[in-house]
PDB file of N, CA, C and O in Angstrom:
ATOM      1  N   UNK A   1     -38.999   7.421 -32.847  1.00  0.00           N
ATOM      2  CA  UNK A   1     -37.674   7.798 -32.390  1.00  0.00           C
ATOM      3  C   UNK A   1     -36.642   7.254 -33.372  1.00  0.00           C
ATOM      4  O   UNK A   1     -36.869   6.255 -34.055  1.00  0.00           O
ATOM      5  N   UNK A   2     -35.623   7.867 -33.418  1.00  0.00           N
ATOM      6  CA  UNK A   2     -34.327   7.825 -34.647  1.00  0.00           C
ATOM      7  C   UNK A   2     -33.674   7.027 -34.092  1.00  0.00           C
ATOM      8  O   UNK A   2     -33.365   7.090 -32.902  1.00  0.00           O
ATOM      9  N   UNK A   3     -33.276   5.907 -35.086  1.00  0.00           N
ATOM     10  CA  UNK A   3     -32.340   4.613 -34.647  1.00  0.00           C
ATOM     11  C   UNK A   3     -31.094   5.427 -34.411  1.00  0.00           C
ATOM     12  O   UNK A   3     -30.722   6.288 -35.208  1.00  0.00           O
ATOM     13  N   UNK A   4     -30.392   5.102 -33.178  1.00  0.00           N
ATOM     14  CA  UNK A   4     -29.160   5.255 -33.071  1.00  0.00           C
ATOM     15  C   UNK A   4     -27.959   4.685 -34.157  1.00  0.00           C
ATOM     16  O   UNK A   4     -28.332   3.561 -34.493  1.00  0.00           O
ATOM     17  N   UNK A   5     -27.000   4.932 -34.661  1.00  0.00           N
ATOM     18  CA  UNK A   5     -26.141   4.330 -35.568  1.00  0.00           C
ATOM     19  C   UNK A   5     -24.747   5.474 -35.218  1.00  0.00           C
ATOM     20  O   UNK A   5     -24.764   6.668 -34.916  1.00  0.00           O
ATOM     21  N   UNK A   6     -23.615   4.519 -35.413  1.00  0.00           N
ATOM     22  CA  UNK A   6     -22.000   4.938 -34.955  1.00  0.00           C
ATOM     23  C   UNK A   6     -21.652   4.526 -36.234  1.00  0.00           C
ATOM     24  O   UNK A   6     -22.396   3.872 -36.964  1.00  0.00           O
ATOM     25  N   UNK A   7     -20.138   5.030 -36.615  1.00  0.00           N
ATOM     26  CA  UNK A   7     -19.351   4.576 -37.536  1.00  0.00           C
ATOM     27  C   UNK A   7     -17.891   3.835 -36.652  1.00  0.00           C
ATOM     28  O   UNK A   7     -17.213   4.580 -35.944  1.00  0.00           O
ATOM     29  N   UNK A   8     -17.650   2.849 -36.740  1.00  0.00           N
ATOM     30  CA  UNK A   8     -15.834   3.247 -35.815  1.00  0.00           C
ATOM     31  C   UNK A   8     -15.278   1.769 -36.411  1.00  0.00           C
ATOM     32  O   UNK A   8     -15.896   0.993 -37.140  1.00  0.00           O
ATOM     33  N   UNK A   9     -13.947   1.631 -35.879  1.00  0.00           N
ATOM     34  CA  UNK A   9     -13.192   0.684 -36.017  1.00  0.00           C
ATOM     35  C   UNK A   9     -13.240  -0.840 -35.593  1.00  0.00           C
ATOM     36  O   UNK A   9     -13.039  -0.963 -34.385  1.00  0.00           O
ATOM     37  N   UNK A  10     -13.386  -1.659 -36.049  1.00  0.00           N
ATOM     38  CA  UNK A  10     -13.159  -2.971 -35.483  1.00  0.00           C
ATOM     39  C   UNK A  10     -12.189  -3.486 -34.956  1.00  0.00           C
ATOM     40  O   UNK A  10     -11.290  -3.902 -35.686  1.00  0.00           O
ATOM     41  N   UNK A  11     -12.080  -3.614 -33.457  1.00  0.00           N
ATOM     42  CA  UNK A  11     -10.546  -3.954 -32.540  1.00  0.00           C
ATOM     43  C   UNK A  11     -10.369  -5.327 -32.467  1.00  0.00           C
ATOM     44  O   UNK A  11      -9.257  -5.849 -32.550  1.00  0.00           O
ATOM     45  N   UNK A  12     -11.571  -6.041 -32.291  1.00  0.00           N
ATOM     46  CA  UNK A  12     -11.646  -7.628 -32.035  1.00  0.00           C
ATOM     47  C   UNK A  12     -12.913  -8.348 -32.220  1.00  0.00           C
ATOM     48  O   UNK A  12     -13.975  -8.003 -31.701  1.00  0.00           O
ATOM     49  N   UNK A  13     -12.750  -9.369 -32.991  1.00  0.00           N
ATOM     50  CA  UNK A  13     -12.908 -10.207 -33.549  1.00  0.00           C
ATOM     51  C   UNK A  13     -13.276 -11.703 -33.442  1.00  0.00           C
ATOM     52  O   UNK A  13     -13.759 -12.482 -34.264  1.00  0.00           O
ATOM     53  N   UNK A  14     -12.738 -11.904 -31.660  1.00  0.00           N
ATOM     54  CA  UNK A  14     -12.420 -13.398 -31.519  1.00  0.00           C
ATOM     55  C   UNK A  14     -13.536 -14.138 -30.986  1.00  0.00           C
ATOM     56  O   UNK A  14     -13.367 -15.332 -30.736  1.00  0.00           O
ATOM     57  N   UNK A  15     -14.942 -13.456 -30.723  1.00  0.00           N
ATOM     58  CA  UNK A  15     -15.840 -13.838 -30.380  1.00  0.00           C
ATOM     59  C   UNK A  15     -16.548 -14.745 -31.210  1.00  0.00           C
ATOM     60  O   UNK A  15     -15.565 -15.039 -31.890  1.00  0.00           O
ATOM     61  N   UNK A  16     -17.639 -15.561 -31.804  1.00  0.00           N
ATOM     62  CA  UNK A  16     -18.727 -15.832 -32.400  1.00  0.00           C
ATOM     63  C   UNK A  16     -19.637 -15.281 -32.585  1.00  0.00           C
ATOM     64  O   UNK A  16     -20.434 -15.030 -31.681  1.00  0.00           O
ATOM     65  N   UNK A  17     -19.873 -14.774 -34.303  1.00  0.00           N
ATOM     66  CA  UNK A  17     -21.247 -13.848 -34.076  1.00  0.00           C
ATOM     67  C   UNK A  17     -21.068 -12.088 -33.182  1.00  0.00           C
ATOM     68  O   UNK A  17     -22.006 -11.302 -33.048  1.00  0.00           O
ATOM     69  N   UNK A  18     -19.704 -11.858 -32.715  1.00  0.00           N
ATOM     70  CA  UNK A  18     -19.893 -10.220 -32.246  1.00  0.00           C
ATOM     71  C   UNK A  18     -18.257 -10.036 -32.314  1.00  0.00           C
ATOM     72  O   UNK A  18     -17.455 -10.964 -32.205  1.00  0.00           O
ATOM     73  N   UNK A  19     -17.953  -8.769 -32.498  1.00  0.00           N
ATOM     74  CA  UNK A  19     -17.334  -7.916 -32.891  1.00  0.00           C
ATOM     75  C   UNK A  19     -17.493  -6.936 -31.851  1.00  0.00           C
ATOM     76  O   UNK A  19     -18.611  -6.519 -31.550  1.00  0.00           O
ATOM     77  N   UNK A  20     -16.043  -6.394 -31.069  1.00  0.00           N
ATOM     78  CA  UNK A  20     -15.704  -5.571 -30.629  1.00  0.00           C
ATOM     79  C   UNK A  20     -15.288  -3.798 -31.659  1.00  0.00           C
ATOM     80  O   UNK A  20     -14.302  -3.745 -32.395  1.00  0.00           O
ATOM     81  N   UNK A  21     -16.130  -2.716 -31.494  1.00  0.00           N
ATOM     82  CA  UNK A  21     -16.023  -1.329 -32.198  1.00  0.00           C
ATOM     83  C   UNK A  21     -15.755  -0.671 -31.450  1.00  0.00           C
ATOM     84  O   UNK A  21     -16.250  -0.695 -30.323  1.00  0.00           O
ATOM     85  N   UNK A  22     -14.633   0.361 -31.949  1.00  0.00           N
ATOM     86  CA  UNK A  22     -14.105   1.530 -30.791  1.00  0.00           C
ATOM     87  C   UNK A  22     -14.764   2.548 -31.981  1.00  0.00           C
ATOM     88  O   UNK A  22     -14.716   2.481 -33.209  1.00  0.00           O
ATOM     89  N   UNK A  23     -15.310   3.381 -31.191  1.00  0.00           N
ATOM     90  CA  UNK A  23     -15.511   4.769 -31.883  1.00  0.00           C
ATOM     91  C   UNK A  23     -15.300   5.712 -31.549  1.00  0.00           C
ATOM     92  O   UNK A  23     -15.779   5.776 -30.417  1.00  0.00           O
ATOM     93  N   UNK A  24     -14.651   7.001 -31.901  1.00  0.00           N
ATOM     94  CA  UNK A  24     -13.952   8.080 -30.947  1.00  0.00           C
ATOM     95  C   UNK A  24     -14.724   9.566 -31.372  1.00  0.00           C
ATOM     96  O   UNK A  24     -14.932  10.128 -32.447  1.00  0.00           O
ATOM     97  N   UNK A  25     -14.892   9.741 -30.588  1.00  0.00           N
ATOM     98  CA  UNK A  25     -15.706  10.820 -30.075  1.00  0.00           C
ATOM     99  C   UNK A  25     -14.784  12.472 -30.026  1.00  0.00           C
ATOM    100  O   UNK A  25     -14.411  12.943 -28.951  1.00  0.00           O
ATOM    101  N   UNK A  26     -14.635  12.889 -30.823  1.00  0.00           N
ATOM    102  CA  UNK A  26     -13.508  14.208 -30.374  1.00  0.00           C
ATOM    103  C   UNK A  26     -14.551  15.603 -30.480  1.00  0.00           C
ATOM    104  O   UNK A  26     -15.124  15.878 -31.534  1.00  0.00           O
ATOM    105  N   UNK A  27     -14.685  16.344 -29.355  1.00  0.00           N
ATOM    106  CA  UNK A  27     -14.998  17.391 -28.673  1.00  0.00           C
ATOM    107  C   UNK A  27     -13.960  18.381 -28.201  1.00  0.00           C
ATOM    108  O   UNK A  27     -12.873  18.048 -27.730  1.00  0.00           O
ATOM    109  N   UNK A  28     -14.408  19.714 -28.373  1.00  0.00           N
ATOM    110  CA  UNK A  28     -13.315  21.121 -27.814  1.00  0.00           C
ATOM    111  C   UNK A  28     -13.924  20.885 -26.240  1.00  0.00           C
ATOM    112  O   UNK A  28     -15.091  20.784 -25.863  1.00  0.00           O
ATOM    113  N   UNK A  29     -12.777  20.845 -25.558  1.00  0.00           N
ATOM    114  CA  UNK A  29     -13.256  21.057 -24.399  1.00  0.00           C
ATOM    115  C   UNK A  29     -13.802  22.600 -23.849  1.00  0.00           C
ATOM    116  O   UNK A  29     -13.465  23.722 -24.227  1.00  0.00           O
ATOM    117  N   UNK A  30     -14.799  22.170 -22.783  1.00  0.00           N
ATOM    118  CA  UNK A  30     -16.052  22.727 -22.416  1.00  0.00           C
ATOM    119  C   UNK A  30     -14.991  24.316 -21.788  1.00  0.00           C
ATOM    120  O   UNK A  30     -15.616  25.376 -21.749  1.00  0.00           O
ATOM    121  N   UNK A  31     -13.784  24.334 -21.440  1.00  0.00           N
ATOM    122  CA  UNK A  31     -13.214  26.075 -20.726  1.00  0.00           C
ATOM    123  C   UNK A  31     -11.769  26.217 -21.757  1.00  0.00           C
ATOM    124  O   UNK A  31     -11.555  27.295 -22.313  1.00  0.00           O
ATOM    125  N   UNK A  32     -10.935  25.179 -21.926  1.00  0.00           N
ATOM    126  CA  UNK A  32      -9.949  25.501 -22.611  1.00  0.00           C
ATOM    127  C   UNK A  32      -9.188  25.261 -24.180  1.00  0.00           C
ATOM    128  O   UNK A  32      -8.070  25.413 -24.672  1.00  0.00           O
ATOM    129  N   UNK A  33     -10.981  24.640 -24.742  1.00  0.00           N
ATOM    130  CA  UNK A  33     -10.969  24.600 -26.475  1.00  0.00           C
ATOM    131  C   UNK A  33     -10.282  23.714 -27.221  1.00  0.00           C
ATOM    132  O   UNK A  33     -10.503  23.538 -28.419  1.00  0.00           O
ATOM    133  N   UNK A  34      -9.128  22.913 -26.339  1.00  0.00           N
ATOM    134  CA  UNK A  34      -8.077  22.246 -26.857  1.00  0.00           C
ATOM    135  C   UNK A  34      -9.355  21.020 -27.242  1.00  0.00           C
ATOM    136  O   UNK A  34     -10.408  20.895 -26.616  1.00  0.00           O
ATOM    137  N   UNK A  35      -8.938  20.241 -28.372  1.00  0.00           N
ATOM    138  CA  UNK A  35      -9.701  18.901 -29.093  1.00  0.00           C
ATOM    139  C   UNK A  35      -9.502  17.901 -28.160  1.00  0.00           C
ATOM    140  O   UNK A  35      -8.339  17.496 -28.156  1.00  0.00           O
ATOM    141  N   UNK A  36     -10.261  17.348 -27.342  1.00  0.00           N
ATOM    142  CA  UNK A  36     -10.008  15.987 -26.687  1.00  0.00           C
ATOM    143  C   UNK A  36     -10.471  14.782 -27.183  1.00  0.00           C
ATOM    144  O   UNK A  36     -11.579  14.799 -27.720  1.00  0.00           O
ATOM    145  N   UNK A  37      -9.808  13.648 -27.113  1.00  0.00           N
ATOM    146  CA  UNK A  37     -10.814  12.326 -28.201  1.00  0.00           C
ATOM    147  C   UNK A  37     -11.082  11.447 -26.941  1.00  0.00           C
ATOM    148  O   UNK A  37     -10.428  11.139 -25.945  1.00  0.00           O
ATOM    149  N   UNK A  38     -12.354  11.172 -27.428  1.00  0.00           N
ATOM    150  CA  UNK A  38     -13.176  10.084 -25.812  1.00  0.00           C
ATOM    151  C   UNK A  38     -13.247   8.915 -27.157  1.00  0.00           C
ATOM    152  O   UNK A  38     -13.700   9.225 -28.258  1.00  0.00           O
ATOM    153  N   UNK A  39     -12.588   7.231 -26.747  1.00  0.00           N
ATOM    154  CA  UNK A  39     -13.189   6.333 -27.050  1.00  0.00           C
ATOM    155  C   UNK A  39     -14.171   5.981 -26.298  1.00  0.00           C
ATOM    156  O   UNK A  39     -14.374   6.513 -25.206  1.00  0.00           O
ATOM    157  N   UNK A  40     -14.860   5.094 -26.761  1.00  0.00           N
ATOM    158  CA  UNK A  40     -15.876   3.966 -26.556  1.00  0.00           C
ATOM    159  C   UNK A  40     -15.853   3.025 -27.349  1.00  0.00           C
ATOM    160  O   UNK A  40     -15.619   3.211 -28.544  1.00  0.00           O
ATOM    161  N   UNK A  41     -16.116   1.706 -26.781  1.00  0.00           N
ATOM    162  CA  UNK A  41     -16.268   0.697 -27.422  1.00  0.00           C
ATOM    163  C   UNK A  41     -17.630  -0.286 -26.951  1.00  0.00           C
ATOM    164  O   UNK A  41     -18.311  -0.357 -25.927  1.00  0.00           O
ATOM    165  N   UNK A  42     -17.628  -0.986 -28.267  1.00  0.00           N
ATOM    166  CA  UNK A  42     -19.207  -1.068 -28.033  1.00  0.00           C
ATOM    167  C   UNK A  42     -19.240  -2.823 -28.662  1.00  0.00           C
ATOM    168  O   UNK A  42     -18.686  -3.155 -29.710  1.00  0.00           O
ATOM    169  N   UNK A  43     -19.825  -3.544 -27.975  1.00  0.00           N
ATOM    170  CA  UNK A  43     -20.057  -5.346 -28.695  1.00  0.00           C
ATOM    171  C   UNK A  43     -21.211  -4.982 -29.905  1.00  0.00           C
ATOM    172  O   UNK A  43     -22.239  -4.324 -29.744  1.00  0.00           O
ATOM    173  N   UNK A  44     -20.665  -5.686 -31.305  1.00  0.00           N
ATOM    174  CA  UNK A  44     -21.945  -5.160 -32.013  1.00  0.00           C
ATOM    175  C   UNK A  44     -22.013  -6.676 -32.591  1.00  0.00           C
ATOM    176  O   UNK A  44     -21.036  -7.413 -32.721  1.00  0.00           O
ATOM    177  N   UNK A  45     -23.142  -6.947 -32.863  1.00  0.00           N
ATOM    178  CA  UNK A  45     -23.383  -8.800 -33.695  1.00  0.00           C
ATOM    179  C   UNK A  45     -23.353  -8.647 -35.091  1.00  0.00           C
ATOM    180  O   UNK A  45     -23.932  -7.953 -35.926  1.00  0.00           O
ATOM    181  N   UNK A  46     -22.331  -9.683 -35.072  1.00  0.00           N
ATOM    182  CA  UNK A  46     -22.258  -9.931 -37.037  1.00  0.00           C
ATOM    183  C   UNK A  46     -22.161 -11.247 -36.968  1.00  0.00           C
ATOM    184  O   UNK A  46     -21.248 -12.003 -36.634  1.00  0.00           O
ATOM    185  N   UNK A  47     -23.409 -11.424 -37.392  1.00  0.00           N
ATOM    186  CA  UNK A  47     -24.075 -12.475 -38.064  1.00  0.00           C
ATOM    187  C   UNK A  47     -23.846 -14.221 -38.748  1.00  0.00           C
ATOM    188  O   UNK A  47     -24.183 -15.373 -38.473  1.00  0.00           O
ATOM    189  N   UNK A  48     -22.928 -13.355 -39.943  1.00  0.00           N
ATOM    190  CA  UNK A  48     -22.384 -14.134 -40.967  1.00  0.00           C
ATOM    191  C   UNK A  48     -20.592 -14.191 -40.248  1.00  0.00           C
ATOM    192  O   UNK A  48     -19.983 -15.215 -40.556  1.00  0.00           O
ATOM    193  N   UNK A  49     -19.932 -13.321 -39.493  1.00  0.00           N
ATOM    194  CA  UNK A  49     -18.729 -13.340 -38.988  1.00  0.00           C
ATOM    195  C   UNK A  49     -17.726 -12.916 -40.186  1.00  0.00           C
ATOM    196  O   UNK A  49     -16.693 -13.550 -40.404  1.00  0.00           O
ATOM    197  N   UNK A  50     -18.077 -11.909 -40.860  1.00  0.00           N
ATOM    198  CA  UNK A  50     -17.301 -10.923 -41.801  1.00  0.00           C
ATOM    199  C   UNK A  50     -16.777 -10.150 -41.321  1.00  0.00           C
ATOM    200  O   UNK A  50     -15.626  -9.986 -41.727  1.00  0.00           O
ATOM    201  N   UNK A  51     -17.147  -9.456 -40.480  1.00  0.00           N
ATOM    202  CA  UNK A  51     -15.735  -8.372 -40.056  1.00  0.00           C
ATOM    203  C   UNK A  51     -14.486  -9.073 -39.631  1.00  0.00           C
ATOM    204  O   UNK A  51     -14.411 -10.197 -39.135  1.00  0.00           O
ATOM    205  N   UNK A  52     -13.116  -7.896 -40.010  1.00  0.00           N
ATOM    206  CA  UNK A  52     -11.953  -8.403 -39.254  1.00  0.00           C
ATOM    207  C   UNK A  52     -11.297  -7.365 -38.987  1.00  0.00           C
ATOM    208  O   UNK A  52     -11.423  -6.297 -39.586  1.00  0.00           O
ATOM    209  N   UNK A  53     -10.299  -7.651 -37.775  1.00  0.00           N
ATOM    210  CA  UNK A  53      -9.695  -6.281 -37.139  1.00  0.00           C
ATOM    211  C   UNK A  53      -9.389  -5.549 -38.084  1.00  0.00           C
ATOM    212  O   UNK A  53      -8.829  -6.010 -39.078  1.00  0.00           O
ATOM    213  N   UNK A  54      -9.721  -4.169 -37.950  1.00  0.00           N
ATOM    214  CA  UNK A  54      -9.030  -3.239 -38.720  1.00  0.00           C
ATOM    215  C   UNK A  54     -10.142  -2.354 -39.820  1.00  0.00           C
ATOM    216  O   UNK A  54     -10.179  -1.247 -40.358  1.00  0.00           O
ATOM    217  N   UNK A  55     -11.073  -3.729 -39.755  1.00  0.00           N
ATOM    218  CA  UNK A  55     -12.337  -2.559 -40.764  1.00  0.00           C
ATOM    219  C   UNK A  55     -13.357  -1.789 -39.915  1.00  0.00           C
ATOM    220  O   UNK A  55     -13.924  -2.030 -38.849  1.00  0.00           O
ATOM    221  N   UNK A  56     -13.380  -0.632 -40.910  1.00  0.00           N
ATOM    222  CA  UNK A  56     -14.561   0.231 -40.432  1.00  0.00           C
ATOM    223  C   UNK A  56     -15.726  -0.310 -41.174  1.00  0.00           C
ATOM    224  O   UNK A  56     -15.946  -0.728 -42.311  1.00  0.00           O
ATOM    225  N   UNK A  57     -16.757  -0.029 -39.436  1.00  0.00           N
ATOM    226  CA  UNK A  57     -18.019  -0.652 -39.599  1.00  0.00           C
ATOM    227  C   UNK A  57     -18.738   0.579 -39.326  1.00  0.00           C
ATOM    228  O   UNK A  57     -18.243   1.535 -38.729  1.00  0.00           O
ATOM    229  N   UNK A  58     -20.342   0.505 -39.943  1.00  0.00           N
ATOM    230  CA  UNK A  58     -21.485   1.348 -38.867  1.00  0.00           C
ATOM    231  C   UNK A  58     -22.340   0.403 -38.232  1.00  0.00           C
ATOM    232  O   UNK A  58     -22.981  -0.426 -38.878  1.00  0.00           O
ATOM    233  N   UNK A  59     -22.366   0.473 -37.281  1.00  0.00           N
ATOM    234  CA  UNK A  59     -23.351  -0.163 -36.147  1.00  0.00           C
ATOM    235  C   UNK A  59     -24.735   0.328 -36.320  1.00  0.00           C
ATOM    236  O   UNK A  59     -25.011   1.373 -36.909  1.00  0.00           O
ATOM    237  N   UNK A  60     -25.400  -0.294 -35.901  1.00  0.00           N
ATOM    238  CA  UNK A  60     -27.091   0.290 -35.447  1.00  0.00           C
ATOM    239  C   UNK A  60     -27.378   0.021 -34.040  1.00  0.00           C
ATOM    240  O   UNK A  60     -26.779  -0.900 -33.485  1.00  0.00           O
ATOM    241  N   UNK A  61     -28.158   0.667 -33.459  1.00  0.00           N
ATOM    242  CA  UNK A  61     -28.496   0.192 -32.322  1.00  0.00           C
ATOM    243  C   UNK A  61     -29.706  -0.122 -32.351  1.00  0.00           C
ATOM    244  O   UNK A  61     -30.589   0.596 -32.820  1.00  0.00           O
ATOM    245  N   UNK A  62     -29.994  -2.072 -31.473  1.00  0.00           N
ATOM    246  CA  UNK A  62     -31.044  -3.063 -31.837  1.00  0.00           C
ATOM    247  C   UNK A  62     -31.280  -3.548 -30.192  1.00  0.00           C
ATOM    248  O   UNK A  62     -30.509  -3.297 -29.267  1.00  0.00           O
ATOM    249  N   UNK A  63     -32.445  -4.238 -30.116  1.00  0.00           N
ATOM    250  CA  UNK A  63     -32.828  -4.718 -29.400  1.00  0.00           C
ATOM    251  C   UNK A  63     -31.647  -5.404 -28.587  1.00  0.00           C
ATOM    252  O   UNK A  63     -30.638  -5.761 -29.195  1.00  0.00           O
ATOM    253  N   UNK A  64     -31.790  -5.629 -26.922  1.00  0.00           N
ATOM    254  CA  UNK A  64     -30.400  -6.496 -26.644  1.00  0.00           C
ATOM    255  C   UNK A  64     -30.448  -7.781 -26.792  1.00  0.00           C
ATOM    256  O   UNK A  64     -31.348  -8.615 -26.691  1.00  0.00           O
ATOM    257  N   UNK A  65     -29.154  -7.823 -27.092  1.00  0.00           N
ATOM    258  CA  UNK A  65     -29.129  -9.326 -28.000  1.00  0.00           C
ATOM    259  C   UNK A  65     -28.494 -10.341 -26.586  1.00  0.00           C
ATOM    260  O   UNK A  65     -28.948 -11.478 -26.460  1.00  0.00           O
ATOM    261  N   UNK A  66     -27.714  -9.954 -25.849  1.00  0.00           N
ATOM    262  CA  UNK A  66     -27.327 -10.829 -24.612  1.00  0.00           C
ATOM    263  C   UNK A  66     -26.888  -9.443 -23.461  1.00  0.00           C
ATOM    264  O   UNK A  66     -27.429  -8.375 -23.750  1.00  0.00           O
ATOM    265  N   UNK A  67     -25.986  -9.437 -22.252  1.00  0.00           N
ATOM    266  CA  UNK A  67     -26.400  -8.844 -21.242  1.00  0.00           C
ATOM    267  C   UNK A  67     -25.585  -7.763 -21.916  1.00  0.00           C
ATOM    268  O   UNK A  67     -25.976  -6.643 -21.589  1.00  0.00           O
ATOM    269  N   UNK A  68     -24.453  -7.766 -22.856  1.00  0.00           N
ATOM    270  CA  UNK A  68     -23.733  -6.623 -23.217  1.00  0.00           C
ATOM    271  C   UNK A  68     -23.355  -5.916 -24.578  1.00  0.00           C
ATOM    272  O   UNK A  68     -22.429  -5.158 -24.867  1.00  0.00           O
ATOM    273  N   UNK A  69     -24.509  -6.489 -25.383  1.00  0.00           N
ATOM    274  CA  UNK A  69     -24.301  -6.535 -26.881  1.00  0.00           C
ATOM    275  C   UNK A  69     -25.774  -5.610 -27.105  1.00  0.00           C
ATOM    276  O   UNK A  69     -26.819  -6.162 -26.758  1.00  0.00           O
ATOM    277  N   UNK A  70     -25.819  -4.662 -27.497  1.00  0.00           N
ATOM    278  CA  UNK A  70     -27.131  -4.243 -27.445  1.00  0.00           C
ATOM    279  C   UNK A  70     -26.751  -3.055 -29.093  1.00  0.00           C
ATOM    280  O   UNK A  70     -27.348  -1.981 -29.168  1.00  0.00           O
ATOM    281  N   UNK A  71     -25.891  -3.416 -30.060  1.00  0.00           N
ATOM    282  CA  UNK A  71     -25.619  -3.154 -31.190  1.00  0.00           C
ATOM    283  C   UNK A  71     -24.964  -4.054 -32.259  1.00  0.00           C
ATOM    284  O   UNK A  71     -24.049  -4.845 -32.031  1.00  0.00           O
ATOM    285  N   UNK A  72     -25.704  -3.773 -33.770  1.00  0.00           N
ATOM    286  CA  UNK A  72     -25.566  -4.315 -34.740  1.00  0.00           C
ATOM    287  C   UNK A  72     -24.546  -4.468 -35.724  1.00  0.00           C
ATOM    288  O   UNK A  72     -23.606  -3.882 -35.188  1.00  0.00           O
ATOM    289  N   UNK A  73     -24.164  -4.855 -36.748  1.00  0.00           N
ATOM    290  CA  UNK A  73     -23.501  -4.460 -37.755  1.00  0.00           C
ATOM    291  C   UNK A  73     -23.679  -3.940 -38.851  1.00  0.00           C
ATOM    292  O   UNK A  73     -23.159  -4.517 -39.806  1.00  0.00           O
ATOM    293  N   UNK A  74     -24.417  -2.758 -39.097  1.00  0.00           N
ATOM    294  CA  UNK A  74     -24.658  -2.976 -40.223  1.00  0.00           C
ATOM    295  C   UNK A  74     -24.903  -2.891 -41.848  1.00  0.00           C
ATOM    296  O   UNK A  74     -25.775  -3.221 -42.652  1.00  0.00           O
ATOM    297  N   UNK A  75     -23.219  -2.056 -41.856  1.00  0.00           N
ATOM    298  CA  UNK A  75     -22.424  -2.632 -43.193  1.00  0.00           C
ATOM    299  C   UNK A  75     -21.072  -2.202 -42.765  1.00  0.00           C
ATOM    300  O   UNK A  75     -20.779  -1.511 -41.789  1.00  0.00           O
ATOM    301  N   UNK A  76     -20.173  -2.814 -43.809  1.00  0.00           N
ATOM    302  CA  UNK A  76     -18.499  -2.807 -43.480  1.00  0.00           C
ATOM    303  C   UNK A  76     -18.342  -1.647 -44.466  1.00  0.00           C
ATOM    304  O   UNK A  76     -18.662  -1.744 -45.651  1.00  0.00           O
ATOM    305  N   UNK A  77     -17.830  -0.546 -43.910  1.00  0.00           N
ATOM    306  CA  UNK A  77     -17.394   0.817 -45.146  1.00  0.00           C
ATOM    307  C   UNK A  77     -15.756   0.255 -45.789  1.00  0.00           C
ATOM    308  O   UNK A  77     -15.452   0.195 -46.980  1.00  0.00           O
ATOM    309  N   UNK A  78     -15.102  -0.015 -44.911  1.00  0.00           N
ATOM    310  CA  UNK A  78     -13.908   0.040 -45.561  1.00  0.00           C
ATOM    311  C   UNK A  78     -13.125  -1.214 -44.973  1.00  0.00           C
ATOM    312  O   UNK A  78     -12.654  -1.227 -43.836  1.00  0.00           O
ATOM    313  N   UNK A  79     -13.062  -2.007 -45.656  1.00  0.00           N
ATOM    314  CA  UNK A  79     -11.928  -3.287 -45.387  1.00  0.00           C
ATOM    315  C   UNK A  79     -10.647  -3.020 -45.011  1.00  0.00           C
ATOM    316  O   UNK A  79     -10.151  -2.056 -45.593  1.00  0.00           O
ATOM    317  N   UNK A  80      -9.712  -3.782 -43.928  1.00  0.00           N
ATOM    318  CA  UNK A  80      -8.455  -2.946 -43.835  1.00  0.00           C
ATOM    319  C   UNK A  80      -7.750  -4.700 -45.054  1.00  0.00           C
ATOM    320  O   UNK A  80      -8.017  -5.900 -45.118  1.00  0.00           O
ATOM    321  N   UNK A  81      -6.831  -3.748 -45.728  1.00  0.00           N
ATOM    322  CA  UNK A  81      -5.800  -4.448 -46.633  1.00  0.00           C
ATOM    323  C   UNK A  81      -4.597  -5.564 -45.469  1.00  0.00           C
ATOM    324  O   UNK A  81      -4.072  -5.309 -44.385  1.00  0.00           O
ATOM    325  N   UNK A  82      -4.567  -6.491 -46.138  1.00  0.00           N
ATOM    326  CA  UNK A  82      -3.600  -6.855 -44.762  1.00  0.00           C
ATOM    327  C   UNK A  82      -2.826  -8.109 -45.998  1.00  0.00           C
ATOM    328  O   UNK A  82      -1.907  -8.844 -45.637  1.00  0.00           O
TER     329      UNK A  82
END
């Protein structure tokens, strides 16, 4: 079976070891076509504690790591400039 993996944004940060990712989902709706965007956000573990708000990450999805973290980090595409 194919590892699950997301691309999305990093919102927060303030944990140890995990990182809060929103990733948005945009679909035509199912009768009147207009684009709707569904977030989700997802706890993903980083490790070394390199991410920071604002960068895009891809996640993997891994074994669960505690009761609500059940995704990875794993690589940073784009650093946000700050």
């Amino acid at each position: 079976m194919a590892v699950k993996e997301r691309v999305g944004v990093v919102v927060s940060d303030k944990m140890q070891k995990t990182v809060v990712v929103t990733v948005e989902n945009r679909s035509p709706h199912p009768k009147y076509g207009k684009i709707v965007v569904r977030t989700k956000r997802y706890k993903a573990h980083d490790e070394e504690n390199q991410c920071k708000v604002g960068d895009r990450v891809r996640i993997l999805e891994t074994r669960p790591l505690s009761r609500t973290k059940r995704w990875a980090v794993a690589e940073i595409l784009n650093r946000e400039v700050q």
